[in-house]
C-alpha positions as CSV (number, residue, x, y, z in Angstrom):
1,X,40.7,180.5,72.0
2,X,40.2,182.8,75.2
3,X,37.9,185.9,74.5
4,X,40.4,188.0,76.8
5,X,42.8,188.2,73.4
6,X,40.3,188.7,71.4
7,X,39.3,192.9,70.4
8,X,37.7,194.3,73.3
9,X,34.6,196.2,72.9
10,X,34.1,199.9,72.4
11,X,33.1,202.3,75.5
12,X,30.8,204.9,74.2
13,X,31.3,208.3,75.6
14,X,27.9,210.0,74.9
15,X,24.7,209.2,76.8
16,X,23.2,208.0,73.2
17,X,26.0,205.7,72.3
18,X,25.1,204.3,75.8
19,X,21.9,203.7,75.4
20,X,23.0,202.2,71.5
21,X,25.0,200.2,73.3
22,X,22.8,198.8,76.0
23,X,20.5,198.0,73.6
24,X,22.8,195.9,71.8
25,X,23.6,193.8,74.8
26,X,19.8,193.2,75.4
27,X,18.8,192.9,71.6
28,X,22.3,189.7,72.3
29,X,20.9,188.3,75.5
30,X,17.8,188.1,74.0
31,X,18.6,186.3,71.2
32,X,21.5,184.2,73.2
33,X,18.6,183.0,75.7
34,X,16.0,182.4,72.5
35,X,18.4,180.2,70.2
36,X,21.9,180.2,71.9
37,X,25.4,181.6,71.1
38,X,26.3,179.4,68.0
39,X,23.5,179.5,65.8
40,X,22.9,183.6,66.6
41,X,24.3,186.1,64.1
42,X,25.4,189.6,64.5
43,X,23.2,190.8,61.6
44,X,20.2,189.3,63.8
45,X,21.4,191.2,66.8
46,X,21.4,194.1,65.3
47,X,18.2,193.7,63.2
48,X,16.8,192.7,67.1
49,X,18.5,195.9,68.5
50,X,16.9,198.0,65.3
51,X,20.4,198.9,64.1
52,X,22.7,199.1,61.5
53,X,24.9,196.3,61.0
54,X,28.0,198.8,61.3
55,X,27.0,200.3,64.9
56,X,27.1,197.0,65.9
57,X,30.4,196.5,64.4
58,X,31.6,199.8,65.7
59,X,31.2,198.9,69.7
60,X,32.0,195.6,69.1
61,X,34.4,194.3,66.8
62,X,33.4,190.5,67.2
63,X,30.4,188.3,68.7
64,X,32.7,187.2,71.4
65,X,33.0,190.8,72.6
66,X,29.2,191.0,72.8
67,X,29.5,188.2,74.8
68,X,32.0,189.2,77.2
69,X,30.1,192.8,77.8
70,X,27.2,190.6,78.5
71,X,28.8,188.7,81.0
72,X,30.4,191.7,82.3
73,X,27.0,193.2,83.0
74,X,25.2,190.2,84.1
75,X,27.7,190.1,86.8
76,X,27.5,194.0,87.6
77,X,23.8,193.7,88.0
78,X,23.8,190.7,90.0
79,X,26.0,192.1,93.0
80,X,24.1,195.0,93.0
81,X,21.1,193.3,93.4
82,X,22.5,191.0,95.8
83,X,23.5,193.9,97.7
84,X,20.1,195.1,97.9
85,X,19.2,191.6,99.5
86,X,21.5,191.8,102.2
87,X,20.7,195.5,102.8
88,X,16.9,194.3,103.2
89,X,17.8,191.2,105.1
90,X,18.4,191.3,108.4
91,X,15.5,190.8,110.9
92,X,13.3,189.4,108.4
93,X,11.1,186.1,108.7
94,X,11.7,183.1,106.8
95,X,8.6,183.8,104.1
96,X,10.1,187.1,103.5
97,X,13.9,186.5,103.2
98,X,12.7,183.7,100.3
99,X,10.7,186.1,98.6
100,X,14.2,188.2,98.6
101,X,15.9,185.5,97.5
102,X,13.7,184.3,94.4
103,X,12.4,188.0,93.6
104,X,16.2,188.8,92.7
105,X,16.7,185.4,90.8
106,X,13.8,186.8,88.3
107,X,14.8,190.4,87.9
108,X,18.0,189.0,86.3
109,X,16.2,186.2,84.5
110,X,17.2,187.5,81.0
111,X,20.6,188.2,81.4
112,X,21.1,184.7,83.0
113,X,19.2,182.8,80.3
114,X,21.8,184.4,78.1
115,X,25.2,183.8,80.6
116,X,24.4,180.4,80.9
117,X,24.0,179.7,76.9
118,X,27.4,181.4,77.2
119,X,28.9,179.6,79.5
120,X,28.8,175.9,76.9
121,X,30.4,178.1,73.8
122,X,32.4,180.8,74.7
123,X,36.1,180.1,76.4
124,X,36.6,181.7,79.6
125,X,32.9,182.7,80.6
126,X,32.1,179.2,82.3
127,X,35.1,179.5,84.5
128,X,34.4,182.8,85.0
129,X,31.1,181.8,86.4
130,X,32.3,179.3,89.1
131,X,33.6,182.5,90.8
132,X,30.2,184.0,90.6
133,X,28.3,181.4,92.1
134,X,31.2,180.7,94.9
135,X,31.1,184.3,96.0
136,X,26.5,183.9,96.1
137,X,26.8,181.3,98.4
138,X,28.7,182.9,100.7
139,X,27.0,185.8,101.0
140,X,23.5,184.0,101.7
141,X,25.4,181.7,104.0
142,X,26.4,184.9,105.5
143,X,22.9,186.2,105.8
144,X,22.0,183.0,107.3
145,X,24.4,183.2,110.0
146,X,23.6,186.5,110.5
147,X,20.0,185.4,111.5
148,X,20.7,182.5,113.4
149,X,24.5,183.1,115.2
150,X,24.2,179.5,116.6
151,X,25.0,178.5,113.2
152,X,28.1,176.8,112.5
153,X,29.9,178.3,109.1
154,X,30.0,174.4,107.9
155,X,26.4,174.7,108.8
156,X,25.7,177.9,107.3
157,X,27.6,177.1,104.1
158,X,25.5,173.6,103.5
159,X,22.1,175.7,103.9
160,X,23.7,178.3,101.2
161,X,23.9,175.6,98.8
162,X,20.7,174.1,99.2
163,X,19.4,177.9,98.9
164,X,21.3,178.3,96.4
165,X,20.1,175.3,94.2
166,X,16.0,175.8,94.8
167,X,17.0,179.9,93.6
168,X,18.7,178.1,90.2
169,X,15.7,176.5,89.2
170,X,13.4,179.3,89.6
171,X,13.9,180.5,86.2
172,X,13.0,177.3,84.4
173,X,9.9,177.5,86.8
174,X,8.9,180.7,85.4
175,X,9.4,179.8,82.0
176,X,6.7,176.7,82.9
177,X,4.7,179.2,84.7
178,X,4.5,181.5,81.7
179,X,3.6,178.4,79.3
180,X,1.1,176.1,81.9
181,X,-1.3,178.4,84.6
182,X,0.4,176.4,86.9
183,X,1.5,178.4,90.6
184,X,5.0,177.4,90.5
185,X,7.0,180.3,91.6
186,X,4.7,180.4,94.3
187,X,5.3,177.1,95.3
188,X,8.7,177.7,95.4
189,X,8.1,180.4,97.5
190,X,6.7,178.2,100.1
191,X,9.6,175.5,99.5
192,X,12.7,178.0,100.2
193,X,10.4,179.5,103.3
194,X,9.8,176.1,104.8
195,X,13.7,175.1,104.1
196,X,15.1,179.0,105.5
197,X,12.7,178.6,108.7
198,X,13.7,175.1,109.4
199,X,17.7,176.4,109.1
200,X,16.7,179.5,111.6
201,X,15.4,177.3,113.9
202,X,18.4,175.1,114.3
């Protein structure tokens, strides 16, 4: 079944209901990213998000509708903080662009973990995501270019994939990080800076 026929959620008009419901979506991705879609329940969302069971209901009628808000506002949040990458972009050295690149993969850490637990048991989101990831690597091949303008856009657009990939597994890496003392962000710092300077080079 495709969550698009499914009841849509409710859009609070009060700055409180607002904030009700933007606790609900965290108090969901939370729990999404902790134990996944399937085995979470809407009671335990709303025990998470310290509300009543009927609130929950009231904004939105099904789990599926939780989870399309959260996809809805993982996306939102990561083009606006993409945008702030390419607004801080341009003339910056290799170290500095992957610190861009990897700082925003971890500010929407959270909200990932919970998309991608999504993406295996909810109908639509994973295609939906595709789109997402398409449209990323073409901005940072974009930035790339931008940097170095003897880059081909077949050029360009490999580098934005191999970007792209060493930024995916920078959340798992902090997850390690958080478990082991282990400097693996920073490593992957160092990988991505080596890679971009290589690529602005060519």
């Amino acid at each position: 079944m495709s969550i698009e026929i499914l009841p849509t959620a409710k859009e609070p008009k009060r700055e409180r209901g607002k904030q009700r419901v933007a606790a609900l979506i965290d108090a969901g991705a939370e729990l999404f990213a902790e134990k996944g879609y399937e085995a979470t329940t809407m009671t335990e969302i709303a025990q998470r998000a310290g509300a009543a069971i009927g609130s929950l209901y009231q904004f939105f009628p099904s789990k599926e509708a939780l989870a399309e808000a959260l996809f809805n506002r993982y996306a939102e949040r990561a083009a606006a903080s993409f945008a702030r990458v390419e607004e801080l972009a341009p003339g910056r050295p290799a170290r500095e662009l992957a610190d861009l690149l990897i700082d925003y993969k971890l500010a929407l850490r959270t909200d990932r973990d919970a998309t991608i637990a999504l993406s295996s048991a909810v109908a639509g989101i994973v295609e939906r995501r595709k789109p997402l990831g398409d449209a990323l690597r073409g901005r940072i091949a974009s930035i790339l270019r931008a940097a170095n303008r003897a880059l081909s856009e077949d050029e360009a657009a490999a580098a934005a994939v191999i970007v792209s990939q060493v930024m995916k597994i920078v959340p798992a890496l902090a997850a390690t990080e958080n478990e082991r003392p282990l400097p693996l962000i920073g490593e992957a710092r160092k990988l991505l800076a080596l890679y971009i300077g290589e690529v602005l080079r060519t």
